[in-house]
C-alpha positions as CSV (number, residue, x, y, z in Angstrom):
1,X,17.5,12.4,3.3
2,X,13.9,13.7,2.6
3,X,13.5,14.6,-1.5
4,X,17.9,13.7,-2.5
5,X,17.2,10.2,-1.9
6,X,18.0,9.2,-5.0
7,X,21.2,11.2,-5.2
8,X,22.9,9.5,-2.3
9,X,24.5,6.0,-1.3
10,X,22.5,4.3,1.6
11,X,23.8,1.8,4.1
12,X,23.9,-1.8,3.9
13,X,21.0,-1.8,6.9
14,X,18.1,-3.3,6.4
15,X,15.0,-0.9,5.1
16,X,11.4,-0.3,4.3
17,X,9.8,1.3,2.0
18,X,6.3,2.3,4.1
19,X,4.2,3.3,0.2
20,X,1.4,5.8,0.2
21,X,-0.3,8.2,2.9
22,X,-1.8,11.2,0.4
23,X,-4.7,11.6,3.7
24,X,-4.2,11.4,7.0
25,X,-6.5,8.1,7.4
26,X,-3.6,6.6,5.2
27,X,-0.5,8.3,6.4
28,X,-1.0,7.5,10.6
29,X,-1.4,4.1,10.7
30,X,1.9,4.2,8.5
31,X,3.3,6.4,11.0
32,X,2.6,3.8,13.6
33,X,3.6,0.9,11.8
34,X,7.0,3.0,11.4
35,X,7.1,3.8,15.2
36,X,6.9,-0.1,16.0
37,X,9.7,-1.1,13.9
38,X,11.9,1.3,15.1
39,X,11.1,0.0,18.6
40,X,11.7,-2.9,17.3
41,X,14.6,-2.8,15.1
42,X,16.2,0.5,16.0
43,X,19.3,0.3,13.1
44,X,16.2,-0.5,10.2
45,X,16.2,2.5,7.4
46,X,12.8,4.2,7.1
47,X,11.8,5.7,4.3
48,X,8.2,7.6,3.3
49,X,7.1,7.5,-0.4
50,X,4.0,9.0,-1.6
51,X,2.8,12.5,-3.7
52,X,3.7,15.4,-1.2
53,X,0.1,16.5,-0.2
54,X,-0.4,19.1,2.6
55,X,-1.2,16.8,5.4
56,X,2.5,14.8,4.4
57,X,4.4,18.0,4.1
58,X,2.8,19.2,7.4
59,X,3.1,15.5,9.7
60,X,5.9,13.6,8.4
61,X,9.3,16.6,8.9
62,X,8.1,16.5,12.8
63,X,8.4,12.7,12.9
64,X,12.0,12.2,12.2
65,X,11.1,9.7,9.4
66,X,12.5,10.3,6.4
67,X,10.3,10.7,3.3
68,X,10.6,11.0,-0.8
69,X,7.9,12.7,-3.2
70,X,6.6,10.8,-6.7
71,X,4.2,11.6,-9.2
72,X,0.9,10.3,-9.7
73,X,-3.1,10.5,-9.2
74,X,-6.0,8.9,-8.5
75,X,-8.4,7.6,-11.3
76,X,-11.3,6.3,-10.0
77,X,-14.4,8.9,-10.2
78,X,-12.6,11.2,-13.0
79,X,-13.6,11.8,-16.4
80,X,-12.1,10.1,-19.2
81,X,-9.3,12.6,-19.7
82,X,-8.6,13.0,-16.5
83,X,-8.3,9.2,-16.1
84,X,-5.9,9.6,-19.2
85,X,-3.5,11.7,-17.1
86,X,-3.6,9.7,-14.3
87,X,-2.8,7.1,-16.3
88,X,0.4,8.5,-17.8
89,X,1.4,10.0,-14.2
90,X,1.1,6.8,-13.0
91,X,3.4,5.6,-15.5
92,X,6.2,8.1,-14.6
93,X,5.3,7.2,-10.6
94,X,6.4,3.9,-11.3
95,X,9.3,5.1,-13.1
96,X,10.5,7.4,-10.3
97,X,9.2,4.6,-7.1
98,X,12.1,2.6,-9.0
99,X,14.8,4.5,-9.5
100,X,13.7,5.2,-5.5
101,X,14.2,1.1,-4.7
102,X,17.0,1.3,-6.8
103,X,18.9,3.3,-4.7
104,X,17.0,2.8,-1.3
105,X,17.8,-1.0,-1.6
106,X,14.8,-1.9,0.5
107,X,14.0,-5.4,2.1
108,X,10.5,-4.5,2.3
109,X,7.4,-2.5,1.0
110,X,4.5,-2.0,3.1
111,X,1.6,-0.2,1.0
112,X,-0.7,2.0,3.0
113,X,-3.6,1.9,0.2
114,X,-4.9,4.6,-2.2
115,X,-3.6,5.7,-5.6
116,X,-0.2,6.9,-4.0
117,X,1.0,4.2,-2.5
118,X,0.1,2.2,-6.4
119,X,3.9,3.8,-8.2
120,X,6.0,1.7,-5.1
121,X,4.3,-1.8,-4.9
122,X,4.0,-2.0,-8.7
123,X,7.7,-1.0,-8.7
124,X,8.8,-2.9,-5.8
125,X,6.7,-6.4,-7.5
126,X,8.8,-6.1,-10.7
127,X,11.7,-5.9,-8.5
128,X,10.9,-8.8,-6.3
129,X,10.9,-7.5,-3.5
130,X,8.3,-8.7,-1.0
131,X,5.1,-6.7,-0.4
132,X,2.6,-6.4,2.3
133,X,-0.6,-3.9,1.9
134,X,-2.6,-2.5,5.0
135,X,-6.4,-1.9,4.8
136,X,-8.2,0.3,7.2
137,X,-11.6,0.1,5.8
138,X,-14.3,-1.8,6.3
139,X,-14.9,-1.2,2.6
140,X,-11.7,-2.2,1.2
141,X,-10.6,0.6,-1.4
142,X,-10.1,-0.2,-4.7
143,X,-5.9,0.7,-5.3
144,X,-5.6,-2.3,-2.5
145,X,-8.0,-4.5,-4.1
146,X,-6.0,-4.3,-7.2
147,X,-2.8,-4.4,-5.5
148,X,-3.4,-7.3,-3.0
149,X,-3.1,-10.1,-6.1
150,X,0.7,-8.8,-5.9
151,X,0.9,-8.8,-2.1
152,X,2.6,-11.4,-0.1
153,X,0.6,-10.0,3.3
154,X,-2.5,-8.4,3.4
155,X,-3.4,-6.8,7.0
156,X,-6.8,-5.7,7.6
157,X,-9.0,-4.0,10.3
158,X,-12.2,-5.4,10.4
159,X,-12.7,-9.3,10.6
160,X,-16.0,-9.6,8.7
161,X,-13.9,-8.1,5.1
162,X,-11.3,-11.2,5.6
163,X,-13.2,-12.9,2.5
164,X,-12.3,-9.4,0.2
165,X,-8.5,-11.0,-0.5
166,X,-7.0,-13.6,-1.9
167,X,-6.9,-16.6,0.5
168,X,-3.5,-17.3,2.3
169,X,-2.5,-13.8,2.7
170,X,-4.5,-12.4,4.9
171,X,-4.2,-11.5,8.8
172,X,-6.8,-9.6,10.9
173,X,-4.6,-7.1,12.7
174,X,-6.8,-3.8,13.1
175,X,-5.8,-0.7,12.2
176,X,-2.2,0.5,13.8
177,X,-2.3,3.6,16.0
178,X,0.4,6.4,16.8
179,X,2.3,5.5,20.1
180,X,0.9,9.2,21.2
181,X,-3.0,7.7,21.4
182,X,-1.4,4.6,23.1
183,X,0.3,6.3,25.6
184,X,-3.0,8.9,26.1
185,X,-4.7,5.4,26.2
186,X,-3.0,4.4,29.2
187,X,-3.3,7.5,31.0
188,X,0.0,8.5,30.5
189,X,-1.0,12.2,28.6
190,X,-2.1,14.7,30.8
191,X,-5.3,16.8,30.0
192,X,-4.8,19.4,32.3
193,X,-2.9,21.5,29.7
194,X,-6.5,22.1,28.4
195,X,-9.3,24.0,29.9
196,X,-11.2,22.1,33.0
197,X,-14.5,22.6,32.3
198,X,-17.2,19.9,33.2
199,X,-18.2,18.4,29.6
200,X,-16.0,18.6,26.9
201,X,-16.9,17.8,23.2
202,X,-14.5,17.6,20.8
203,X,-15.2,18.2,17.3
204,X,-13.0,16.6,14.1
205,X,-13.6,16.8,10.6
206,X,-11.0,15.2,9.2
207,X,-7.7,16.8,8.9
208,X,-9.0,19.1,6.4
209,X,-12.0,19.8,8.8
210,X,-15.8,19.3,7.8
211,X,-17.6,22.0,6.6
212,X,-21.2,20.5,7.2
213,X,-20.3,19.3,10.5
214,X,-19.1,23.1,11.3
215,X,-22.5,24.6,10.6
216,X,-23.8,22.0,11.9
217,X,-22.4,22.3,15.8
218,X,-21.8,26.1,15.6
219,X,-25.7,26.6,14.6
220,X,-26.8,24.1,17.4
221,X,-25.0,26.6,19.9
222,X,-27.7,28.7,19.9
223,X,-30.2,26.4,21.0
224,X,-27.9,25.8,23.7
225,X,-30.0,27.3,26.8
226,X,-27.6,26.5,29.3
227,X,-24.0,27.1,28.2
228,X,-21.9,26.7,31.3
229,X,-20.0,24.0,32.2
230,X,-19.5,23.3,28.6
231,X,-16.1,23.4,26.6
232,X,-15.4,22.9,22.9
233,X,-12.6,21.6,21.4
234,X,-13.0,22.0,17.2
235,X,-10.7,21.1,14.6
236,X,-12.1,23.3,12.0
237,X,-9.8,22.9,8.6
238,X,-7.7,26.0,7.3
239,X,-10.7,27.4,5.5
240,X,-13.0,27.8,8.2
241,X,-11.0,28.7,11.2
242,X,-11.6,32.5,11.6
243,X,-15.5,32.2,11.2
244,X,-15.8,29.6,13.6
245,X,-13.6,31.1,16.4
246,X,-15.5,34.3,15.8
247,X,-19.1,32.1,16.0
248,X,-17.8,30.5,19.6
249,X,-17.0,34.1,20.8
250,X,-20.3,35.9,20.1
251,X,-21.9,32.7,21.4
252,X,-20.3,33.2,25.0
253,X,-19.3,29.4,25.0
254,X,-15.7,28.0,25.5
255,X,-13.3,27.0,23.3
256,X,-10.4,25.8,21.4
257,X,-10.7,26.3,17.7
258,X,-7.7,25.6,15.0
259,X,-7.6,24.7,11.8
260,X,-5.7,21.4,12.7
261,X,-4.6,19.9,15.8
262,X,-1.2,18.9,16.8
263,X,-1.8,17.4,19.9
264,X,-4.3,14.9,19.1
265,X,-4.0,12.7,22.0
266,X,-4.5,15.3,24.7
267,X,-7.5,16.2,22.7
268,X,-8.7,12.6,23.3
269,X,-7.6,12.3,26.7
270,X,-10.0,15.6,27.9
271,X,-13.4,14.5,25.7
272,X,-16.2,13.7,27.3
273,X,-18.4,13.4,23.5
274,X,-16.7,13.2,19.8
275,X,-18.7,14.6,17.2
276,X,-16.5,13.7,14.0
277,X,-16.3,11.9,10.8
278,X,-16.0,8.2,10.2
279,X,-12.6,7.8,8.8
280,X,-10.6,5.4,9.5
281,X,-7.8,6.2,11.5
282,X,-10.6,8.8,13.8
283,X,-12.4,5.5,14.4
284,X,-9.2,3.3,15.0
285,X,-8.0,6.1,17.4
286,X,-11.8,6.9,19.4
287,X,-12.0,3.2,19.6
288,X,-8.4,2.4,22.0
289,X,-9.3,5.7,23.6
290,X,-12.9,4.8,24.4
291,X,-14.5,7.8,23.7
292,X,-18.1,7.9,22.7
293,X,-18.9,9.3,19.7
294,X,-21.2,10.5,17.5
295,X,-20.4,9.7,13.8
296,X,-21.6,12.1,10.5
297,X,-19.9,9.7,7.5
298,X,-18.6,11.5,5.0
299,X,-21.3,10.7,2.2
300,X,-18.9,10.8,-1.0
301,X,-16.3,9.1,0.4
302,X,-14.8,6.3,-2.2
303,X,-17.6,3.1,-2.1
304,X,-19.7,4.8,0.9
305,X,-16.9,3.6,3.3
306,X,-17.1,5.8,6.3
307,X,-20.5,4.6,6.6
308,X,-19.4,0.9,6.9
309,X,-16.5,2.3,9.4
310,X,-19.4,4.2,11.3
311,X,-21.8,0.7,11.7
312,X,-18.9,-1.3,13.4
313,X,-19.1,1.5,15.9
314,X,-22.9,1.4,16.4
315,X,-23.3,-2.2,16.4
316,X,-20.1,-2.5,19.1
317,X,-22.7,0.0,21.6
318,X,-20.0,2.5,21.2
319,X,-21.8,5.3,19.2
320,X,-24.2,7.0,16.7
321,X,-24.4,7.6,13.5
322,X,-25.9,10.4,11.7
323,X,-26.0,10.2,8.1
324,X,-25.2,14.0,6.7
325,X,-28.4,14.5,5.5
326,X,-30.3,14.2,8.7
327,X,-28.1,16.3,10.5
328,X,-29.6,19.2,11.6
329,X,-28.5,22.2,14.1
330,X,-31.0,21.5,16.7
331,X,-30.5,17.9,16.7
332,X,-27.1,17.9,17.6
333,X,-27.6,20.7,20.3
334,X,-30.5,18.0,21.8
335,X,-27.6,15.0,21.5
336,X,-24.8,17.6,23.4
337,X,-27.9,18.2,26.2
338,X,-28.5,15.0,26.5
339,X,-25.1,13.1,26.8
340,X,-23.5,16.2,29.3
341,X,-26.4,14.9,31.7
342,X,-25.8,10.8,30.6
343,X,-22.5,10.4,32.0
344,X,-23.5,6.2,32.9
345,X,-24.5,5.6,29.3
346,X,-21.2,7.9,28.1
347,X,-19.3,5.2,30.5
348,X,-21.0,2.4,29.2
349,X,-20.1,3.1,25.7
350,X,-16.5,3.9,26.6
351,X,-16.6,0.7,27.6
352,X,-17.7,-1.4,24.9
353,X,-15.5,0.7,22.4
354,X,-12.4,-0.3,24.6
355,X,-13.4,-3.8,24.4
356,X,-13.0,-3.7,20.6
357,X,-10.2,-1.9,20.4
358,X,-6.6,-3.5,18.6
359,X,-4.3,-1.3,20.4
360,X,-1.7,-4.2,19.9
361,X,-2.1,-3.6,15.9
362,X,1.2,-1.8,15.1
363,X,3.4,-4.2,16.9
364,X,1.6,-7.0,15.8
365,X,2.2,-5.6,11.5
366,X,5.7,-4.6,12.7
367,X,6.5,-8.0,13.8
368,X,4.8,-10.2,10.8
369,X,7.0,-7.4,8.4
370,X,10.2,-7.9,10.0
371,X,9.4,-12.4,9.8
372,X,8.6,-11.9,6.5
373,X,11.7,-10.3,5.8
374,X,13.7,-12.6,7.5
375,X,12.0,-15.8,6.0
376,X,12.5,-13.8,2.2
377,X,15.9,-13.5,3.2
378,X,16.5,-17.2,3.8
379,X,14.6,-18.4,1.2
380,X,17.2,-15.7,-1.2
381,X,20.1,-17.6,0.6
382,X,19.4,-21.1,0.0
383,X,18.7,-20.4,-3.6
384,X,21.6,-18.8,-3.8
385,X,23.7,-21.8,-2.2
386,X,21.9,-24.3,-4.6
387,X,22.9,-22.6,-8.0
């Protein structure tokens, strides 16, 4: 189907419109949401709306899930003729997201939060067709904070932000992850694929990488005295791949380097230490897998959020956080020293990170959808019977 949607007849099945991904911290959990009603409901369309970035075009053709491209941009942080733009590209997103429900006929939208996912639930509300919104925050971002007074669900990740929505609507599900991390999670991904050395740290920046966190860890190697036994496995973003490689192999140290990895849950499965950003989905995913971590938030992320993400970590036992500005190269070489000979404390913390997880968050969203669906349905019925 992918961009002709609206140029062809769909089936009389039921579908869902899953709004909104433009970063991968939005697009995964929609991913796993996806994955657990098709477990679920096998014969329910599928379809992905949001704005085409990189990190959409590049994930969502391998999925099987089909997906549709709109217009429109963000506004908060922009100057006032920027906002201007956004404002009339938001316009013509909403024009386009219902021409899209127009011809998709869904049942349901679920928005996955920021400005792309704003075109389809505005759309989706004039049309009357029911609407549930997924936070991953702690920090609830502003498009779902404006979008939840049109909601008939809200879903969020972390219990303490349940008094952020309107009362009534709101159910504390965690953030959804790919069936990939569960299955890692259960020790169904093997790790031998990837190199057997004795500590492995693992290094993510975000799928666009981290450019601070790459000096950062590639300066701390040389204060590394003692480099065997150690393995790195560093998601570096496009721009920065060749000069990190190149930094690993005049260093003499181990290593995987690409600008993105694929195979995310094998990655997990063979860390011993994450040394990453505080997004949400990262966070969502180290905490099923257990992996201890330490956290650099990304300091000009929307509302300092990554930081909030970051302290639910710390204060579950499960981490540290670093806040960008005191990270330094030889700090990070003292944390890598010091963990590689801590493996009781790495357990520990494996542990309690584990015991917060919400592995069960995509089939529990999945399943509240599909009621909601059902009960809208009914209510559309009798209505209909009575007039």
């Amino acid at each position: 189907m992918h961009d002709d949607v609206t140029k062809k007849e769909i089936p009389a099945a039921p579908g869902i419109i899953i709004a909104g991904g433009a970063t991968g911290g939005h697009l995964f959990p929609g991913i796993a949401i996806a994955e657990h009603l098709r477990e679920e409901r096998p014969a329910c369309r599928l379809l992905f709306v949001s704005t085409g970035t990189a990190i959409e075009k590049r994930v969502l053709p391998k999925t099987g899930f089909d997906y549709h491209w709109i217009p429109t941009e963000g506004i908060k942080g922009r100057s006032l003729m920027a906002r201007g733009r956004a404002v009339i590209k938001l316009a013509a997103g909403i024009v386009a997201a219902v021409a899209v429900i127009r011809k998709f006929r869904p049942d349901m939208i679920i928005g996955m939060g920021s400005y792309s996912s704003a075109p389809l639930v505005i759309g989706g509300w004039l049309m009357g067709i029911p609407i549930a919104l997924h936070e991953q925050n702690a920090l609830p971002g502003i498009s779902n904070r404006m979008l939840s007074r049109l909601a008939d669900r809200v879903f969020i990740s972390f219990e303490k932000t349940a008094g952020r929505w309107p009362a009534g609507k709101v159910r504390v599900t965690g953030n959804p992850v790919r069936q990939e991390i569960l299955r890692a999670m259960a020790g169904e991904t093997p790790a031998g694929a990837l190199d057997t050395a004795d500590f492995t740290v693992l290094i993510i920046g975000g799928s666009q990488g981290a450019s601070r966190i790459n000096q950062a860890v590639t300066g701390a190697l040389a204060y590394l005295t003692d480099k065997a036994g150690l393995f790195f496995i560093h998601q570096t973003g496009q721009a920065e791949e060749e000069a990190v490689r190149r930094i690993y192999q005049q260093a003499g140290v181990s290593c995987r380097v690409a600008a993105f990895i694929d195979d995310m849950a094998a990655c997990y499965a063979r860390a011993d230490l994450l040394i990453c950003r505080a997004g949400a989905t990262t966070v969502a995913e180290i905490v099923c897998m257990g992996k201890p971590c330490i956290l650099v938030p990304f300091p000009h992320a929307a509302d300092d959020h990554q930081t909030e993400n970051a302290r639910a970590l710390v204060e579950a036992g499960g981490a540290e956080m670093i806040p960008e500005r005191e990270l330094t190269e030889r700090g990070i070489a003292e944390k890598i020293v010091y963990y590689a000979s801590s493996r009781a404390k790495l357990k520990d913390m494996g542990r309690r990170l584990r015991a917060a997880g919400r592995p069960e968050a995509g089939r529990i969203i999945a399943g509240e959808c599909l009621t909601l669906m059902a009960e809208t349905k009914k209510r559309r019925m009798v209505k209909q019977a009575c007039t």
